[in-house]
N, C-alpha and C positions, 0 to 999 in steps of 0.2 A: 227311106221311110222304114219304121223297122216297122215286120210286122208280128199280130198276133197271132197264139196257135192255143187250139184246141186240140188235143186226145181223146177223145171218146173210145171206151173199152165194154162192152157187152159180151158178160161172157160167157160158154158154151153156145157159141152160135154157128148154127150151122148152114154153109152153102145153100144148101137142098133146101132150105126153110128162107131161100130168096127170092125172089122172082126175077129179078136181076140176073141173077145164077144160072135158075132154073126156072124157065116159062111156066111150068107144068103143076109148080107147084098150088096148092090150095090156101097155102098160108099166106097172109096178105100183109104186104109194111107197107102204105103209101107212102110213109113220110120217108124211109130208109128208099124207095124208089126214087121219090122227086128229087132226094140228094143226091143219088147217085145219077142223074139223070143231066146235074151240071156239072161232075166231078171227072177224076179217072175211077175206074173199076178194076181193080188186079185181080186178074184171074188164076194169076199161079203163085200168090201169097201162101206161105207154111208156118208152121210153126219152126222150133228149132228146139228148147230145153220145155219138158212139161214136167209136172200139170201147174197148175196155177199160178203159184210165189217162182217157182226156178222162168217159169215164161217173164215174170214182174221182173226178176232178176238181170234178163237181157234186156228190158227196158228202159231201167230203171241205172241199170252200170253196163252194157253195151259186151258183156260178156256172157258166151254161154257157158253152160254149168253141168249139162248132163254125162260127160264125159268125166267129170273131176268129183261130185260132189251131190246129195238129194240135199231137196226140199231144204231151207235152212235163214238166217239172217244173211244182209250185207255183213260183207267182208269188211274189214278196214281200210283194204285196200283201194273197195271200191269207189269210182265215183259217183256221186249222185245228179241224177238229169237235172231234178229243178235248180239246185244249187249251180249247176254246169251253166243253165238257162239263167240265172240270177247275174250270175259275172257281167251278163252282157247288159243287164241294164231292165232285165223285167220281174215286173209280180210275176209270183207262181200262188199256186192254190189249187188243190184238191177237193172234191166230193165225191164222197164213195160209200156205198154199203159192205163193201167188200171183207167181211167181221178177220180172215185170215191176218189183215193186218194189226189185230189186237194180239195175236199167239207172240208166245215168248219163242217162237221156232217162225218168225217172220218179224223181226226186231229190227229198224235201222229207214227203212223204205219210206215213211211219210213222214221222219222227222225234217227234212230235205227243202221241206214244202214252207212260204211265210206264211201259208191261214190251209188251216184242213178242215173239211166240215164229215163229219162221219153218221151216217145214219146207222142207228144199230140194228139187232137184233135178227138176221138173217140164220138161217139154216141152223146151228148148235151156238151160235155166237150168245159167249154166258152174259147177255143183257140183262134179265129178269132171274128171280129166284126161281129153279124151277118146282111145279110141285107134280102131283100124281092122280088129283083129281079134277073130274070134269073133260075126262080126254076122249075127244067123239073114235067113232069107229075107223074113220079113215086116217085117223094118226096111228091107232091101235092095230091097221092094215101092214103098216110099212116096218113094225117094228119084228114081223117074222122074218126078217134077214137083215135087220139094222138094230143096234145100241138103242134099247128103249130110252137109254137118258137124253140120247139125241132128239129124239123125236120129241120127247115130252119138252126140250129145252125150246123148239122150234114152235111148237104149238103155247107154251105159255111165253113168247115173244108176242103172239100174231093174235092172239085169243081173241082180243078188241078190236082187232080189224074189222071195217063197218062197210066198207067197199074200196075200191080201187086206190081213191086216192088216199088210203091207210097203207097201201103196199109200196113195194120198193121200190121200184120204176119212178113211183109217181114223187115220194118224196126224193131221189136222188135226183135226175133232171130238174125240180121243182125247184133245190135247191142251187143248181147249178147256173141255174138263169138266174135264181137271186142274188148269184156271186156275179154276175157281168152286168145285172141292175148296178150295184152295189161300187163295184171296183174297175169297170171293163174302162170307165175314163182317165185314170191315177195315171196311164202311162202302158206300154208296150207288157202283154201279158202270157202266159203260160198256165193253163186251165186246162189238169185232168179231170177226166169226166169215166167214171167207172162203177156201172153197175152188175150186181151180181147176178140176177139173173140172167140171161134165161140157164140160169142155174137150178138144179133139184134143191129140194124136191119142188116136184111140176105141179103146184099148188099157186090156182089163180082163181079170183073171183069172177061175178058174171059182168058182162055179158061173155067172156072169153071162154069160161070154162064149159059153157053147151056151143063153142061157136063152131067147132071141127068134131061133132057130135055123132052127126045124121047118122042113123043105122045101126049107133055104136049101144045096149041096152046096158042100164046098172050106170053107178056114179064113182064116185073114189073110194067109197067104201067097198065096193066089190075087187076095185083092181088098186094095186102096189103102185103107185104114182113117186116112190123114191126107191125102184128096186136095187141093188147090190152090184158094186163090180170090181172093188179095189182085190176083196179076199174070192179067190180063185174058184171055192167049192163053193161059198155061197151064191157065186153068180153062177157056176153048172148046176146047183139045183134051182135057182130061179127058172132058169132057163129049161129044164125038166118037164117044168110043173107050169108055167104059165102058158098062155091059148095067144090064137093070132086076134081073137077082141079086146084085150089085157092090153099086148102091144100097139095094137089100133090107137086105145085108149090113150094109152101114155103117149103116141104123137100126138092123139087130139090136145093134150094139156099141156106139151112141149111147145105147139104151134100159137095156143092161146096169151101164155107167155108171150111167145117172140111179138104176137100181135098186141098185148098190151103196152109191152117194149116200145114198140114203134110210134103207140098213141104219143109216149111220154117225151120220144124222140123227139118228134114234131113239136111238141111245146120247146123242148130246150132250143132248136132251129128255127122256130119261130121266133122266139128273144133275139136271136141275132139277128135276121132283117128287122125287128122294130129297132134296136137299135141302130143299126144302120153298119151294121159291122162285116157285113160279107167281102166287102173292098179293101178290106186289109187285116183279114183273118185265113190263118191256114187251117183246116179242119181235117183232120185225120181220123175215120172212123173204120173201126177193125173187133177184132178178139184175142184171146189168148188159144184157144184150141174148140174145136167141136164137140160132139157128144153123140155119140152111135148110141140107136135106139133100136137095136135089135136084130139086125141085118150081122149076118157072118153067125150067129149065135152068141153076140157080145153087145156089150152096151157102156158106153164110157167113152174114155179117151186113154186105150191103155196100149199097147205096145202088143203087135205089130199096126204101126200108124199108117193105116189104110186112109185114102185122101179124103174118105167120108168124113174123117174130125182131123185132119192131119193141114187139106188145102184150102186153108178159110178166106173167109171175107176179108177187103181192106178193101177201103172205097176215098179217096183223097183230093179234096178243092184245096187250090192253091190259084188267087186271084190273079196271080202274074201269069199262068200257065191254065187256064182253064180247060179242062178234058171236054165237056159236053157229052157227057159219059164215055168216054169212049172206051174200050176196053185195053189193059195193057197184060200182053203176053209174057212180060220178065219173069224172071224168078227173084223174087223178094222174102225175107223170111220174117221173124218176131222181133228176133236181135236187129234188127237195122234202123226201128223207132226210135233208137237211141240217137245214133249219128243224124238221122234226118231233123228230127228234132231240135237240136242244135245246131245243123245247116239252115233251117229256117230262120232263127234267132240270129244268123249271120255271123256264127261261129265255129269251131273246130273243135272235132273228139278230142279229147286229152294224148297225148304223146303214146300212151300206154296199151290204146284203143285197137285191138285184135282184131275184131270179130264183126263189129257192125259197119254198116256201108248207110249212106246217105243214098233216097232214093229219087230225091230231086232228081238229079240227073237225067233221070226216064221222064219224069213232067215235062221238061226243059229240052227232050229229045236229044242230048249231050253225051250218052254214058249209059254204060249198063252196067249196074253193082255184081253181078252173079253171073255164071255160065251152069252152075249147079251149086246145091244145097246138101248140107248135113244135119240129122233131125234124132233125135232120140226121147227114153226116159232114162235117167240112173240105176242103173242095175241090170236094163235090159239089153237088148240090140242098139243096132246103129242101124240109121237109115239113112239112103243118097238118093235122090233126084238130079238128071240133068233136065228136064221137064219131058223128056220121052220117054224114061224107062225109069224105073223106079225100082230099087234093091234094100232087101233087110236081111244084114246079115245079124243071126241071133247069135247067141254064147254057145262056147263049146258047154260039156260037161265035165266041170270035177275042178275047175279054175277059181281061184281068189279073188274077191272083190277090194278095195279101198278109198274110201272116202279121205278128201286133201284138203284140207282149210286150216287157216290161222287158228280158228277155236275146236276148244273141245264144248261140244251142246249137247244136248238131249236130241236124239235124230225124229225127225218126220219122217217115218216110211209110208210111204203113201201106195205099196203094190206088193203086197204076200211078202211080209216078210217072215219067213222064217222060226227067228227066236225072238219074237214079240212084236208088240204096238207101240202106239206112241208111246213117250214118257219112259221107257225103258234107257239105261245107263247105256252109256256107245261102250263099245271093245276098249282095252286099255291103246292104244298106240304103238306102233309097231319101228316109225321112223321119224325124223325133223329134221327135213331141210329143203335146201329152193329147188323143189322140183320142177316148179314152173318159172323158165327166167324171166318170162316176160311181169312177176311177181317180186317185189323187192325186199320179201318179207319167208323165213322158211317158213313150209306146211307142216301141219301134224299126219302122219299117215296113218287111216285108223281102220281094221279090218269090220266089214261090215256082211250081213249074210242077207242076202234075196234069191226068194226062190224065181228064175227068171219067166216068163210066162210061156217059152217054146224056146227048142233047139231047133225048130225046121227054118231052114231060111228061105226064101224068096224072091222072085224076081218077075216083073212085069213090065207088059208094053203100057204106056199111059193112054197115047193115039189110038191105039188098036183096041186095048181093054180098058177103058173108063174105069169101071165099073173094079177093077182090080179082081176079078174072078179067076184066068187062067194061070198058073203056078208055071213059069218058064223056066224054073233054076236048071232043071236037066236039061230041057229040050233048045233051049239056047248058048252053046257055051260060050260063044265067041263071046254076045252081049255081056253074058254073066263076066268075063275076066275084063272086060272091058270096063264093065261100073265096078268093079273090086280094084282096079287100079287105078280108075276115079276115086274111089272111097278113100283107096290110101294118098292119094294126094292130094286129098283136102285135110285128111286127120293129120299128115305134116303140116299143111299151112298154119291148120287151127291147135294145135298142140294137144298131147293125150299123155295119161301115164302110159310107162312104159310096158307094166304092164298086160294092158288091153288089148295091145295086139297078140299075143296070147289066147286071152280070156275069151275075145272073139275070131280065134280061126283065122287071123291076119296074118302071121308072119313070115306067107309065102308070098303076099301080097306084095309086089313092087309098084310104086308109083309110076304116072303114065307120063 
């Protein structure tokens, strides 16, 4: 019997805002508990390429990308999952808020799909025309370290928002159960489920937004509820100038979110016991990366990927292997949604297939995809996990960057770049050819500038320091050569330019 699967992708969601995760926490998901409460639970799921589209990227074509290439479309090379999923014999279908899929710099990824349903108008997604009047004060908050056209583009999306179910939770889930009303009996199916929040800005109506309040005085208009972190000096002077009630604030409206999330969750989890569909659906629900809300003096998901947005949720039913929550200790990354997905479907990665691993295996108690992980962003460090020690080594200083793809695009830099923003012309090309064999097609080699976020590098006990707070790179050295000769023999398995070992201080590095 073949069966069905679901992806559910909620995104910036973070561990600490589980109770699953974390007992302690205040922020409440029933429904994201009762699921996880018949499923597995992975506790050392990562990410692997960020932010956003490069994480869609290993999901999507089973390859990572932060080593090679930012932010950008499929490749031509790549394959596409629902298409991959389709061969074998199922619908696919999409519902998403997710507006990055409309950029001309994320082109290729939902065409894949045979029915998409897109909700619009989420964070700058140019839905509506925007204009300049009637803008309250707490838009006019966020715009002291953010693009006022952003803001104004987000607030005349939302203007007519009446209550909850005008927002995006409600209408993406809402739609999502309309697609398995609708289609779930045609036949064996494949249904992404991807919404943007708990995405910034941390704008939620009530009853959420006074629900993680107590204590806290003043509303959005007092505190920055989408503050800054891509561009380097705007998030040190955020970080200057705002108070520890500001940050309070912003988990309170972080946490409202995730709990409006969960209401919507439940409805789409609910559709599936009415319809009767738990006995032969596989359900995969995860993220693309977390969101640091002000711990370390940073906020985001930027490089160095400390586990607070780095080691996310992934929580997985599968009717033939029932977890009963139980917790599973592997290491799992982003890129392996790809392969598993298509192991469900009862089929096999494509020949070409590098990077991702099916995570059946560990349901099935058969196999373990990982003994350690490789994680990064484009431009910046590399990071290794064997799930006890955890190492970031950053870039030297005064080294060359190069971005390698089939096309020349207009680049997404998504972390200080340098010599401009978006929409800026790339460097002319510098080389073309098959740098990557495992590619059948030669790349363009195209110099690119990022200022990287630190040269210090780092090294931690995971067991011993949770919390990532004690700096071990001196005081360890054995461990330190030890994870540097793990690093390099995974960046052989997984391929790099050449390069890189260079650019980050590897090429003394021998594999282990």
């Amino acid at each position: 019997m073949a069966l069905n699967i679901v992806l559910v992708l909620v995104d910036s969601l973070n561990k600490e805002a589980l109770r699953i995760y974390n007992p302690t926490t205040v922020c409440r998901t029933p429904n994201i508990e009762a699921f996880a409460n018949r499923s597995f639970v992975f506790d050392n799921h990562f990410i692997a390429s960020l932010p956003c589209m490069p994480a869609r990227r290993e999901i999507f074509a089973g390859r990572k990308e932060f080593m090679w290439r930012p932010w950008g479309p499929l490749e031509v090379f790549d394959p596409r999952l629902p298409r991959e999923v389709e061969k074998l014999g199922y619908n696919t279908g999409i519902v998403t808020d997710h507006y990055h899929y409309w950029e001309e710099t994320a082109n290729g990824y939902v065409q894949g799909f045979m029915s998409a349903n897109f909700v619009r108008g989420h964070e700058s997604d140019f839905h509506k025309l925007r204009g300049t009047t009637g803008v309250p004060a707490w838009i006019e908050k966020t715009t002291e370290f953010r693009a006022a056209e952003h803001m104004y583009q987000y607030w005349e999306n939302v203007r007519d928002f009446k209550d909850e179910r005008d927002f995006f939770p409600a209408k993406t889930f809402s739609g999502a159960a309309k697609w398995l009303e609708d289609y779930a009996d045609r036949g064996p199916f494949f249904l992404q489920v991807e919404n943007f929040d708990v995405h910034e800005p941390f704008h939620v109506p009530e009853p959420y937004a006074s629900m993680y309040t107590d204590g806290i005085e003043g509303d959005a208009a007092d505190y920055n509820i989408w503050p800054p972190y891509q561009m380097y000096d705007d998030l040190a002077k955020f970080m200057e100038q705002t108070t520890p009630e500001e940050l309070a604030y912003l988990k309170s409206q972080y946490y409202g979110k995730t709990t409006m999330v969960d209401t919507w969750v439940g409805h789409f989890l609910a559709t599936l016991t009415r319809l009767g569909l738990w006995d032969n659906t596989v359900v995969i629900f995860t993220t693309d990366h977390g969101h640091d809300l002000g711990d370390r003096g940073t906020l985001g998901k930027q490089y160095p990927h400390y586990d607070s947005h780095a080691n996310i949720p992934m929580i997985v039913w599968h009717p033939e292997h029932q977890g009963a929550g139980h917790h599973v200790s592997k290491l799992t990354q982003t890129v392996d949604i790809f392969a598993s997905v298509i192991d469900a479907a009862g089929g096999e990665p494509p020949p070409a297939n590098r990077h991702s691993r099916s995570i059946l295996p560990i349901l099935a108690n058969t196999g373990t995809p990982r003994d350690a992980i490789l994680y990064g962003t484009f431009g910046q460090g590399i990071c290794v996990t064997d799930g006890a020690w955890t190492l970031f080594k950053s870039p030297v200083e005064g080294e060359p960057l190069f971005s390698y793809s089939t096309m020349i695009t207009r680049p997404l830099i998504v972390d200080n770049p340098v010599d401009g923003r978006v929409g800026e012309m790339p460097d002319a090309p510098v080389d073309q050819r098959q740098f990557d064999p495992t590619i059948p097609y030669p790349l363009w080699k195209i110099p690119i500038t990022i200022d990287p976020r630190t040269h210090e590098n780092f090294l931690y006990h995971r067991k011993e320091d949770p919390g990532q707070v004690t700096n071990l790179w001196d005081s360890e050295p054995e461990a330190r050569q030890r994870m540097l000769r793990l690093l390099r023999t995974l960046l052989d398995e997984e391929g790099f330019p050449e390069e890189q070992l260079r650019r980050l201080g590897l090429e003394g590095a021998e594999a282990a």
